[in-house]
Phi, psi and omega in degrees: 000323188299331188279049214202288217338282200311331171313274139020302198254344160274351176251019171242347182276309178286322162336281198321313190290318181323305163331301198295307181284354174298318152323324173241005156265355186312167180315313172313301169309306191302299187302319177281333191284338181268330169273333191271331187254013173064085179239004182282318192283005176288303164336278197323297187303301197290242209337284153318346201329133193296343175295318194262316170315297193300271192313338186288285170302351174275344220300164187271355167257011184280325174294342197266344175292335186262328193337264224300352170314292169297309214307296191298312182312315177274351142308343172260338164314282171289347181262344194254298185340287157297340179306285322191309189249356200194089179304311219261334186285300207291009138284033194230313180270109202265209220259310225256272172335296148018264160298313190273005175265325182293324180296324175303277181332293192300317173267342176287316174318316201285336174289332219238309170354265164339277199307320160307293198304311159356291208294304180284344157309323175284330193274304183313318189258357170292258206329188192289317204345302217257333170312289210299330194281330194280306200288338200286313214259342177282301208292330199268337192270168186282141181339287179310320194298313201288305192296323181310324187300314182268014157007260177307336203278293181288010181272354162249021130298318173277347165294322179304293170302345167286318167310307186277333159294019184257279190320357184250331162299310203259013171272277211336313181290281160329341187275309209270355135318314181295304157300347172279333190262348188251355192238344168257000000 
């Protein structure tokens, strides 16, 4: 009967690890300990990384999703716009002029896009710009809502610790078979 100890010390190791850490991860608690100890810009980095923002806004399908967008702004550019602001060009410029002035517009945007957003994704995330605005609106939500937000993030880390506290129970559980076997 005695070679059952570890059953026992591994399922009284995980009880504990569970207990403790489900304690200090509720939410509430988890959220004031990431507010209290200024853990948002970490939060910020770890969530947000300026990289996957940079690689998101550079993608290369972002221009083709705005095409039809730009396309109608500069159709309406030369046909209502330029009239409008240069009277003496827009007789000059048929339907046929146009089209081939919007293909031009349209491939140099497309060419020139990628690089803006480049440019500009670096200046938000070299500066303070998109960290500060992100530690602002994290530092502003109430505790429980942030711990609730970081949950999903720590719950297979806390499955890790629960495990190993099945496992430091049932090495216990063994020393102390061992030690019982060794002493009668």
């Amino acid at each position: 009967m005695q070679f059952l100890l570890p059953v026992p010390a591994a399922l009284l190791g995980w009880v504990f690890a569970r207990v403790a850490i489900r304690w200090y991860t509720r939410p509430e608690k988890l959220g004031i300990l990431l507010i209290r100890n200024n853990n948002t810009e970490w939060l910020t980095r770890e969530i947000f990384p300026s990289e996957d923002i940079k690689s998101l806004l550079t993608h290369p399908d972002n221009f083709q999703r705005i095409r039809p967008h730009i396309e109608g702004h500069i159709d309406r550019f030369l046909k209502v716009k330029l009239a409008e602001k240069m009277p003496m060009i827009s007789m000059f410029i048929g339907d046929n002029t146009i089209r081939q002035l919007k293909a031009v517009f349209m491939e140099e945007l497309e060419q020139l896009f990628p690089q803006v957003m480049v440019e500009y994704t670096a200046t938000l995330t070299n500066g303070d710009g998109i960290s500060e605005f992100l530690n602002t609106k994290l530092k502003a939500l109430e505790p429980e809502t942030l711990g609730r937000l970081m949950q999903p993030l720590i719950t297979p880390l806390i499955r890790k610790v629960e495990l190993c506290g099945a496992a430091m129970g049932f090495l216990i559980g063994i020393l102390q078979l061992a030690l019982a076997a060794l002493t009668v």
